[in-house]
Phi, psi and omega in degrees: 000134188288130168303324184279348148262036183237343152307347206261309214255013170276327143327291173273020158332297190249060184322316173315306179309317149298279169021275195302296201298342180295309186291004189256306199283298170339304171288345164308320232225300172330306154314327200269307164273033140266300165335314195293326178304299200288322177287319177306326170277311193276028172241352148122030198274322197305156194306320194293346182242037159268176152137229193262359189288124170247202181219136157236114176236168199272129185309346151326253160241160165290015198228015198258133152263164148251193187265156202282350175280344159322289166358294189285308201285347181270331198272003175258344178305139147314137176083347173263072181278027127171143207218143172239162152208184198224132126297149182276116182263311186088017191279174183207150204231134199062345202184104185338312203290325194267050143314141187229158145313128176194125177241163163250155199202166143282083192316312195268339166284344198261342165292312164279340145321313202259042182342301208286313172295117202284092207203134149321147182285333156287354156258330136012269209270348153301279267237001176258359196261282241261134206291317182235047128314154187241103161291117172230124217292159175313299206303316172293332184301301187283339168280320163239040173028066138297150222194131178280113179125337180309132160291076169255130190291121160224161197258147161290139169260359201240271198286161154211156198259162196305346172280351199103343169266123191298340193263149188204137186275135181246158140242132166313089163308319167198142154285120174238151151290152177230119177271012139277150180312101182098343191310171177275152194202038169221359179302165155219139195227130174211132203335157185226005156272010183261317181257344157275000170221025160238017190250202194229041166210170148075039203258127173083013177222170188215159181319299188198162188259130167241107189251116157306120157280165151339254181232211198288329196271340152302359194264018166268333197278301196279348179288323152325319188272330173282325166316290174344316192281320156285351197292140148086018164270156172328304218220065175294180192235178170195125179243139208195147186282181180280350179255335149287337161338307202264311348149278179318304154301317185277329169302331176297328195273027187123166173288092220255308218275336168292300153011275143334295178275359166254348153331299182288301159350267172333296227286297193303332169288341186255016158291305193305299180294277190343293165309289184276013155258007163295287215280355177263000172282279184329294173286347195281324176316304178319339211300260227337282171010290186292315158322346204265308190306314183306318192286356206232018136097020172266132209276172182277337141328327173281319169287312187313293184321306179300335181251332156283322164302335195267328139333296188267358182296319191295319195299293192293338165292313178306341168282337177292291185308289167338329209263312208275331185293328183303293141011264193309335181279323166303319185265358164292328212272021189240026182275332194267166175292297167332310197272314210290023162254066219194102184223178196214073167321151159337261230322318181305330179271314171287354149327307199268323185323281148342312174278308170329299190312300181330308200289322155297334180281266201350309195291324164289024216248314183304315206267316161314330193270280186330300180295333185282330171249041162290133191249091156026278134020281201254000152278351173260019169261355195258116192264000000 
């Protein structure tokens, strides 16, 4: 008989027992790829939110406007091969709960800034011709079977318009695609001379700035020169590449990435007591066991393998599964619109694989010392 089947059936001795602990460490390592899934995206790593792009907004907050002559004055700066800009709509459709991503935009500038968004050339020049066109991402077309040329109303959670009302009639113009990995496909975008000059605040100012630079290594050198350019105004700027941008928006909601360790934190420490005083129980049960094994002439190396492999067989398979459920849970939830940037990069899996191994050796430290200075003698006296 092999050590590893006698690591396997001293393990499944006691199925229940195995059981409860596979499911305490599954579910640990279940939390950890997800959280962990969830912090990778809100920490800016996804593709999107690299390249050349810089966001310029107001040194307040990002969330303060400025004025809309910003706009003429960043796209005359050096180094700003092309520029847009964008408002925050807050909208929503029919209903708070049917929240969308919704910008008002300078329709033909925001295209060109924006490449990767995919659109026919008649729905192009529909949605740059007609004044209360609707850009609407696929992933959005299809959560509400939206239809091009269909009228819809959507609401502001910020503005209301000169009638009294918060809702204001769209027509869908264009569908667009995203030729990036992952990319977004759920925004909706629309003039933004349409919302400036029905709604009853806020008149003549905008959200944010979007400037393409030449390429990536220029955007600390154009950012510095458009801060400069504003510096010591009503409405100076802090100009950011798009994923520190993004890194800033996600930050209003709380600390995320503490957040994350201290959840996985909790969970793996109160795995960690749970497992290992199962397994220093488990080997204490063992004593005769082990006595027997020692009499008969099995070496400490050998007791050693047997008492730390049946650790980590547990820690790292139960982690494997925690891990493959996540896995799967991800990828259901990247079924929805809401999810699909929502990915469980490698780095997650050897991460978690990598804490298993840790987590077996830890648990395994006691039960080890303890079977290695067992004196023969008085474990086969022991009933």
């Amino acid at each position: 008989m092999s050590e590893l089947t006698l690591i396997r059936k001293n393990l499944l001795r006691k199925p229940l027992r195995f059981l409860l602990m596979y499911v305490v460490i599954a579910v640990a390592f279940l939390l950890f790829g997800l959280l962990q899934s969830v912090q990778s995206v809100m920490s800016g790593k996804s593709e999107a939110n690299q390249g050349n792009r810089l966001i310029v907004s107001n040194r307040i907050n990002f969330t303060q406007p400025l004025p809309y002559a910003y706009a003429e004055r960043v796209a005359a700066l050096p180094g700003a091969e092309a520029v847009a800009h964008a408002t925050w709509f807050g909208g929503y459709y029919q209903e708070p709960r049917n929240f969308l991503v919704s910008y008002a935009v300078d329709p033909q500038a925001y295209l060109k800034v924006y490449p990767e968004l995919r659109l026919g050339a008649a729905q192009r020049a529909a949605f740059v011709r007609e004044r209360n066109g609707l850009m609407v991402g696929r992933a959005t077309a299809e959560r509400f079977h939206w239809q091009l040329g269909q009228h819809v109303a959507l609401s502001s959670s910020i503005f209301s318009n000169r009638q009294g009302g918060h809702a204001w009639d769209f027509v869908v113009s264009a569908i667009y695609t995203n030729d990036k990995a992952n990319g977004d496909e759920q925004a909706v975008y629309f003039h933004y001379d349409y919302l400036n000059t029905s709604r009853t605040f806020g008149m003549d100012k905008i959200g944010s700035i979007v400037v393409a630079t030449r390429d990536a290594a220029s955007g600390e050198r154009v950012a510095r020169t458009i801060d400069q350019a504003f510096s010591n105004t009503p409405d100076e700027t802090s100009t950011v590449n798009e994923q520190q941008f993004a890194q800033a928006f996600l930050a209003q909601f709380g600390n995320i990435g503490a957040i994350v360790r201290i959840v996985v934190g909790a969970a793996f420490i109160t795995m960690l007591l749970v497992v290992g005083n199962t397994m220093m129980m488990n080997s204490r049960a063992r004593t005769r066991e082990i006595g027997i094994f020692k009499s008969l002439g099995f070496p400490r190396a050998s007791v050693a393998r047997m008492v730390v492999g049946e650790s980590l067989l547990l820690a790292v398979s139960a982690a494997l599964g925690g891990l493959l459920l996540a896995g799967g849970v991800v990828a259901l939830l990247r079924t929805s619109p809401n999810f699909a940037g929502l990915t469980m990069p490698p780095a997650i899996w050897l991460g978690g694989l990598g804490a298993a191994f840790l987590l077996g050796l830890l648990t395994a430290a006691v039960p080890l010392r303890t079977a290695l200075n067992l004196d023969v003698a008085t474990a086969l006296g022991r009933v």
